[in-house]
C-alpha positions in Angstrom: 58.9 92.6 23.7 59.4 94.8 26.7 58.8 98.7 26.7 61.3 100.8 28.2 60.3 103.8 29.4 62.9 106.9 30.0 62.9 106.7 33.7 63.2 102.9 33.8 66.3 101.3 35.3 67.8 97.6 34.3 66.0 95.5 37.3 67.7 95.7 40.3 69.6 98.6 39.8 68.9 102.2 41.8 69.6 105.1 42.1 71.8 106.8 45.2 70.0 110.1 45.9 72.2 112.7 47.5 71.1 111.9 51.3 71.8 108.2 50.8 75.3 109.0 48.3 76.5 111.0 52.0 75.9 108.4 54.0 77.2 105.9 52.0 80.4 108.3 52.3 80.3 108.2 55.6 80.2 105.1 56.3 83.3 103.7 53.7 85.2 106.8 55.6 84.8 105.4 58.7 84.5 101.4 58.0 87.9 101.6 55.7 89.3 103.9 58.8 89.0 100.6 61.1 90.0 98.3 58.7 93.2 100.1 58.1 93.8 100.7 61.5 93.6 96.9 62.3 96.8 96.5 60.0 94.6 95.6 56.5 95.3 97.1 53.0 92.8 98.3 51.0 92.7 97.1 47.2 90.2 97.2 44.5 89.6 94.7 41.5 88.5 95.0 38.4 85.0 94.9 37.6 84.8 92.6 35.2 86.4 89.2 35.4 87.1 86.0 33.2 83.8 84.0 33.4 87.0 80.6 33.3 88.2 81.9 36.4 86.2 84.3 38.9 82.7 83.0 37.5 83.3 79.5 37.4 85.2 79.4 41.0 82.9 81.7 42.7 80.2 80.2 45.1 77.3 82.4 43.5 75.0 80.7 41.1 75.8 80.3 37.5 72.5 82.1 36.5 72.8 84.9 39.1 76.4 85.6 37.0 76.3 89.1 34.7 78.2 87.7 31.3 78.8 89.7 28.8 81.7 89.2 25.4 84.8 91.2 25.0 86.3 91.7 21.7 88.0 88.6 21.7 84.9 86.6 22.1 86.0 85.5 26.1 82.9 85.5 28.2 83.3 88.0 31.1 81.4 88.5 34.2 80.8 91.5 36.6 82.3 90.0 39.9 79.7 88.8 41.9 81.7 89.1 45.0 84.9 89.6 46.3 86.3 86.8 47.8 87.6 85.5 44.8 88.6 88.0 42.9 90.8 88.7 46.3 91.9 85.2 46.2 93.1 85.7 42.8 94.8 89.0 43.5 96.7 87.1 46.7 97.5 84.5 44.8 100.1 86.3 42.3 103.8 86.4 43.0 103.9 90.0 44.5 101.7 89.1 47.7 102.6 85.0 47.9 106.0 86.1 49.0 104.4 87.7 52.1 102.0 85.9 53.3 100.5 86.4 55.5 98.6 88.9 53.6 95.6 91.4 55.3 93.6 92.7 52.3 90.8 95.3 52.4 87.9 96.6 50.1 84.4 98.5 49.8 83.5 97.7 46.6 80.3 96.8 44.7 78.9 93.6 43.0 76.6 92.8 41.0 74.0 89.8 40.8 71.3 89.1 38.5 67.7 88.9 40.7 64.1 87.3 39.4 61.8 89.9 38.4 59.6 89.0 41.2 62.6 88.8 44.0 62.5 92.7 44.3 66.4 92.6 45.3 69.1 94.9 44.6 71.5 93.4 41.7 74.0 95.9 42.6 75.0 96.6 46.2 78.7 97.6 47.6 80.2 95.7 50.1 82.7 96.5 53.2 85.2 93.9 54.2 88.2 92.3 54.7 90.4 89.0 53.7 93.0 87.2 55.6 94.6 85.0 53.8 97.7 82.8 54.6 97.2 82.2 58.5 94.9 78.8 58.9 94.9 79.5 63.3 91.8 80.4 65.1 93.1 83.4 65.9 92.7 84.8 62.4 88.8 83.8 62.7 88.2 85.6 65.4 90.4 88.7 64.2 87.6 88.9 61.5 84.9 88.1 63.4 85.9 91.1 66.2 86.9 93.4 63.2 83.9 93.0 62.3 82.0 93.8 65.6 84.4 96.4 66.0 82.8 98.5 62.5 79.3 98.2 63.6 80.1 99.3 66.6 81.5 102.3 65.5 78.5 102.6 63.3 76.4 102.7 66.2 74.8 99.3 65.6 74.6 98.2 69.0 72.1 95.3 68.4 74.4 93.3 66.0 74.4 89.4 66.5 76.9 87.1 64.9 75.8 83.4 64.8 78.7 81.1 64.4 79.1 77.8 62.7 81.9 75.1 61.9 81.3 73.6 58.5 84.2 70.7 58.9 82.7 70.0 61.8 79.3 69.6 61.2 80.3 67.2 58.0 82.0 65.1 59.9 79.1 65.1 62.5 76.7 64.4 59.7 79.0 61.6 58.3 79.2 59.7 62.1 75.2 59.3 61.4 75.6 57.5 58.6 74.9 59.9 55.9 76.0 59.5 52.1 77.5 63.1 50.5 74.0 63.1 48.7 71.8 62.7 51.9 74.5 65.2 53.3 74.1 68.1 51.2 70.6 67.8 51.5 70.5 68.3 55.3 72.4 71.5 54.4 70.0 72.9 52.2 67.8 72.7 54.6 69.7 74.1 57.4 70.2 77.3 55.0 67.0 77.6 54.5 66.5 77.6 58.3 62.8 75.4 58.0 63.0 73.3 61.2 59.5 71.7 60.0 61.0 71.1 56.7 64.5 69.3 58.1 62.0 67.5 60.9 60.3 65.8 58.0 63.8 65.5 55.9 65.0 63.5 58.6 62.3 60.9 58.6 63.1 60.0 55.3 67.3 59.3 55.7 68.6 56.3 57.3 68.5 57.6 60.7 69.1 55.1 63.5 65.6 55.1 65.3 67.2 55.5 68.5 69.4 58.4 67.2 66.7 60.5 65.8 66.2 62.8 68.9 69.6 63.6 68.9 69.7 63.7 65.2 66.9 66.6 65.4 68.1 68.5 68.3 71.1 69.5 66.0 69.1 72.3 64.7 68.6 74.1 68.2 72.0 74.8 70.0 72.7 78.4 71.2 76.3 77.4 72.6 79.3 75.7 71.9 78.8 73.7 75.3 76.1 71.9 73.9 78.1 70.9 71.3 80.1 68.6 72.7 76.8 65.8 72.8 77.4 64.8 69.0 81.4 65.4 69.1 82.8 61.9 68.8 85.9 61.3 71.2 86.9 58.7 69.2 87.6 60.8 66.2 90.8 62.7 66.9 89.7 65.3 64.0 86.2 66.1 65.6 87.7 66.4 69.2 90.3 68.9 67.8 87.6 70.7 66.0 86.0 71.2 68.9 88.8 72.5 70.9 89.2 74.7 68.9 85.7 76.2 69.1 85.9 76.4 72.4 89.1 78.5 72.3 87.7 81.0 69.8 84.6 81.1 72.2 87.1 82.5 75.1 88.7 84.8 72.6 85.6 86.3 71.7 84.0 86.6 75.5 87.9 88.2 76.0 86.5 90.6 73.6 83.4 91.8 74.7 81.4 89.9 72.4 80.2 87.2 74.5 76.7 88.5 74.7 76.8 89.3 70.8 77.4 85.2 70.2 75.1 82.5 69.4 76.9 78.9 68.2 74.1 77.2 66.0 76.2 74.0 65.0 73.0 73.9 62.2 74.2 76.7 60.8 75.5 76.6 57.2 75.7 79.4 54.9 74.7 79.7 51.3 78.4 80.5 50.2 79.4 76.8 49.0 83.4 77.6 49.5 83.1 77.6 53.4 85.6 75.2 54.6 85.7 75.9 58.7 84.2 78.1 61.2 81.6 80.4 59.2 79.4 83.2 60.4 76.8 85.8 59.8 76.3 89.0 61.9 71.9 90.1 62.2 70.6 93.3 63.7 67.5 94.5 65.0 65.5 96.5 62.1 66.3 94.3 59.5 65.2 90.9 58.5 68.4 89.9 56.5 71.9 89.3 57.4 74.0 92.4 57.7 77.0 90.6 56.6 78.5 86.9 56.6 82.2 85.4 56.3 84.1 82.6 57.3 87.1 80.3 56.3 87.6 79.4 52.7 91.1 77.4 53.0 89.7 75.3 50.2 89.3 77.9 47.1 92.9 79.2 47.7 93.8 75.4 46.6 91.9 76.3 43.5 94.3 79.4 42.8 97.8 76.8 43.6 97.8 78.5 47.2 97.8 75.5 50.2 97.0 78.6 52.8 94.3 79.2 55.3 92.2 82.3 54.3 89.4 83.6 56.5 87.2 86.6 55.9 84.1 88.7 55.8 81.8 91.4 53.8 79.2 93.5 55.1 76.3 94.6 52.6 76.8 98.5 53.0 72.4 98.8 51.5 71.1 96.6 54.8 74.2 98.8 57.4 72.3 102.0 55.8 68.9 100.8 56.7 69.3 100.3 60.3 72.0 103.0 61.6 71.2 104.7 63.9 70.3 108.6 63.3 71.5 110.4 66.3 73.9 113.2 64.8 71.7 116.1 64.3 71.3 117.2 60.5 74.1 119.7 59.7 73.1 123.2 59.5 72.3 124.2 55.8 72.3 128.1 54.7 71.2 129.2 51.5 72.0 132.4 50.4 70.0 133.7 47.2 71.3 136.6 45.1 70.7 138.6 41.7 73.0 140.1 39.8 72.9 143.4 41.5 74.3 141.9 44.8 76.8 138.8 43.7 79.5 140.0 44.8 78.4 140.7 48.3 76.6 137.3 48.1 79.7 135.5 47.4 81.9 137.2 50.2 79.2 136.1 52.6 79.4 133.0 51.6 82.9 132.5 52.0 83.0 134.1 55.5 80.2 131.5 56.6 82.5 128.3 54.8 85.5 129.3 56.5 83.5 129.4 59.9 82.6 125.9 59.1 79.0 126.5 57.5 77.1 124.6 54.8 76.2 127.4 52.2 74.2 127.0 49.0 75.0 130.0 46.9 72.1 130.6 44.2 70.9 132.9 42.0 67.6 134.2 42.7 66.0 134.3 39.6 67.0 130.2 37.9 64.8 129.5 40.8 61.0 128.9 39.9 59.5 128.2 43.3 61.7 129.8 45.7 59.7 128.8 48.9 59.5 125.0 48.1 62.9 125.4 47.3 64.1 127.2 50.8 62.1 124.7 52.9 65.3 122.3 52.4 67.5 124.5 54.5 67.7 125.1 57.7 68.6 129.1 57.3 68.1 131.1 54.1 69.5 134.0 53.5 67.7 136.9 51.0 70.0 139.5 50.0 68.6 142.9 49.3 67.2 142.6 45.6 67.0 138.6 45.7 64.1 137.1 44.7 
């Protein structure tokens, strides 16, 4: 049996220090600033959800799921994200009757990690769910929403790489591919091993003289190149790829054109992905910022025959690579005794008023007064102070 210790935290969990709990303000202040401003409202769910509902429909592995019992003996789970607790909220007579519907959160969720994965198992998330418009103008609202927060965070490196997963089933399907054979040519494009899908390929029944082409499907960069493995036969492909190609001059419209890359490989983890599907990448960190997409087909699971399009941004990997350029507020600390408090506290109000940060202690509940003062950028010692 394990020993806990007193400092010890469940795995995965942390701590916010006070540097890291401002920021964190910051940044929902300013993200949820944008996302209201582009015509979204925000909304927050419950924490805990039915397992029969949330857990069940969500695309997040059953053993990554938080359960727990409530007094009636139904299994719960903390939400493991917030797609679909957000489908669920839309999905209720108040917001069905106007659709569509622009919904916005910062919230966080919770899943379980491995003891040796060394991954948070709660983290907040920032983003945004359009649900009842099924046009390509509602992915790329999201997708420039999107660009337009970490601009404003002063992530200037951000890529998004974009994806169609319709499209690349029914690509996959024109080569002769069983569901089976299908879903394991995903796996292996989410797991983005090129040697690994190179030798998965040998083994399905891949026309000899289709195998080059078959492999190249792992290396575009733009929608152009596409158009080799779009069938003009197959009215449903062709439109697909019109479509792509009109959300590619929505974007460029937009200033992202530089920002783009169209991997037609590209497949993410989230299983409920049902048409174009993204994920946005900075320099300084090696994991996705963020990722969203269209998931038209778990509204069906709620009664709802809408489109819905969306995406989060982990709020733990923004904080890691923003950029640092304001200049560290000025900080005054003004240390006092009883024989001067009230002078310490009308100098301390002058200074707030003027805009100052002041830190008003008394002298003496301080042990080691010079490690303390080297965390300000001015102290102030009245007369008698220690």
């Amino acid at each position: 049996m394990m020993t806990i210790q007193m400092f010890e935290k469940p795995l995965g969990m942390r701590d916010d220090f006070p540097f890291i709990a401002k920021k964190k303000a910051e940044l929902r202040t300013s993200g949820t600033n944008i996302i209201q401003q582009a015509g979204y409202d925000l909304l927050q769910t419950p924490t805990l959800e039915y397992y029969e509902t949330i857990g069940k429909i969500s695309a997040i592995a059953d053993n990554a799921l938080f359960k727990l019992l409530d007094s009636q003996g139904e299994t719960l789970v903390l939400r493991p994200d917030m797609t679909s607790p957000i489908a669920r909220v839309a999905a209720s007579k108040l917001l069905k009757e106007k659709m569509p519907v622009r919904l916005g959160y910062y919230s966080n969720v919770f899943r379980a990690q491995k003891r040796e994965g060394g991954r948070p198992a709660e983290f907040e998330q920032m983003g945004v769910e359009l649900i009842g418009d099924d046009s390509l103008y509602a992915d790329a609202e999201v997708i420039i929403l999107a660009g337009t927060i970490l601009k404003n965070l002063n992530i200037e490196s951000s890529r998004f790489v974009i994806g169609h997963t319709q499209l690349l089933q029914l690509i996959l399907e024109d080569f002769g591919l069983s569901q089976e054979q299908i879903e394991q040519v995903r796996s292996a494009f989410v797991s983005k091993n090129s040697v690994g899908f190179e030798t998965l390929a040998k083994q399905l029944p891949i026309e000899e003289s289709r195998m080059e082409s078959f492999i190249g499907l792992i290396s575009t960069t733009t929608v152009e190149e596409w158009q080799q493995w779009v069938n003009p036969r197959n009215s449903k492909q062709s439109f697909l790829f019109e479509e792509m190609k009109k959300l590619k001059k929505i974007l460029d419209r937009s200033g992202l054109s530089e920002a783009v890359t169209y991997d037609l490989s590209f497949n993410s983890h989230m299983t409920y992905y049902t048409g174009v599907v993204f994920e946005v990448y900075a320099a300084g960190s090696g994991f996705p910022l963020g990722n969203g997409g269209r998931y038209d087909g778990l509204m069906k699971q709620f009664g709802l025959e809408v489109g819905a399009t969306g995406f989060g941004l982990r709020v733990d990997r923004l904080l890691e690579i923003m950029s640092a350029v304001s200049e560290q507020q000025d900080h005054t600390l003004i240390l006092f005794d009883e024989k001067n408090e009230d002078q310490a506290f009308d100098e301390a109000q002058k200074l707030r008023e003027n805009g100052t940060r002041v830190t008003l202690q008394f002298g003496p509940a301080v042990k080691a007064t010079d490690e303390f003062s080297k965390h300000f950028s001015k102290v102030l010692r009245l007369e008698g102070a220690n």
